[in-house]
N, C-alpha and C positions, 0 to 999 in steps of 0.2 A: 473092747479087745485091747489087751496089753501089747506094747509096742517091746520084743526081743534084742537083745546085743549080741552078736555076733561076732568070733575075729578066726578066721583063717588060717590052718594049722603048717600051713607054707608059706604063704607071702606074707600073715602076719597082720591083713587088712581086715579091718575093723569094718561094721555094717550093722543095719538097726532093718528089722522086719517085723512089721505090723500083721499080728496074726492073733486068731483065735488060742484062749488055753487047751481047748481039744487037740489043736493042730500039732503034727511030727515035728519038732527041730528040726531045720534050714542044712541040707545035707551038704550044701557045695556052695562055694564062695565065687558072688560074682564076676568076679574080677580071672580069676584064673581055673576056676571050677575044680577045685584041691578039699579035699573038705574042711568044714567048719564046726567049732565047737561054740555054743550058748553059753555066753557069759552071765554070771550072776550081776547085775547090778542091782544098785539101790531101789531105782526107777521113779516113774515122776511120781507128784503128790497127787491127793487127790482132792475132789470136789466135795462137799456135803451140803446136798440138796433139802429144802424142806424142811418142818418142823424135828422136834424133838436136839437141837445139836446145841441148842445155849443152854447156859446155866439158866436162862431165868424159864423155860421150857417145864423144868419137871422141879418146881415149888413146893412145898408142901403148903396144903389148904389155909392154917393159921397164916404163915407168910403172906401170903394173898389178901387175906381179911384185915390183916396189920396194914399192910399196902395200901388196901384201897381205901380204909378209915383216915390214913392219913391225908390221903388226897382230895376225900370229902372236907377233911374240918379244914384245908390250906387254902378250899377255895371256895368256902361258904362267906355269905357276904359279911359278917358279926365279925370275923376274924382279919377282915379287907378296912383302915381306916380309912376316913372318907379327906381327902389333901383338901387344907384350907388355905388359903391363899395368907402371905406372914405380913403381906400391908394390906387392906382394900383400899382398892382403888377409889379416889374420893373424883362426884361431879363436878365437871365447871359450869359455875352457873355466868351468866352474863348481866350484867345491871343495864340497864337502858335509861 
């Protein structure tokens, strides 16, 4: 339900009335009971719940395939080199 702006056609006071879109305009102003007119505003923003709202949502099929090819070949093991150590470590032996 959209929350209303309301301001007062005699004292001028301002009010916000949380109501159904079905619902009549706010005929009279709390404050002094003179009536009221429903102002236009902006209003607040809104939520977007659930699939379908990102770009990466509605791909087209090749995109996809390009996508996940690449993700295959970056983490298959052939394309991973194997780290060699740049000195080995040499043993100590001890004489007796």
């Amino acid at each position: 339900m959209p929350t209303y702006e309301y301001e007062c056609r005699s004292c001028h006071a301002r009010f916000e009335k949380f109501q159904p879109i079905t619902a009549k305009p706010a005929a009279a102003c709390p404050q002094c009971r003179a009536s009221a007119r429903r102002l236009i505003s902006a209003g607040a923003g809104f939520l977007f719940k659930g699939s379908g709202f990102y770009s990466t949502d509605y791909r087209s099929s090749s995109y996809k395939k390009q996508a996940q090819a690449e993700t295959k070949s970056s983490s298959s093991p052939s394309s991973v080199k194997a780290a060699s150590p740049a000195t080995p470590a040499k043993a100590k032996s001890k004489k007796d």
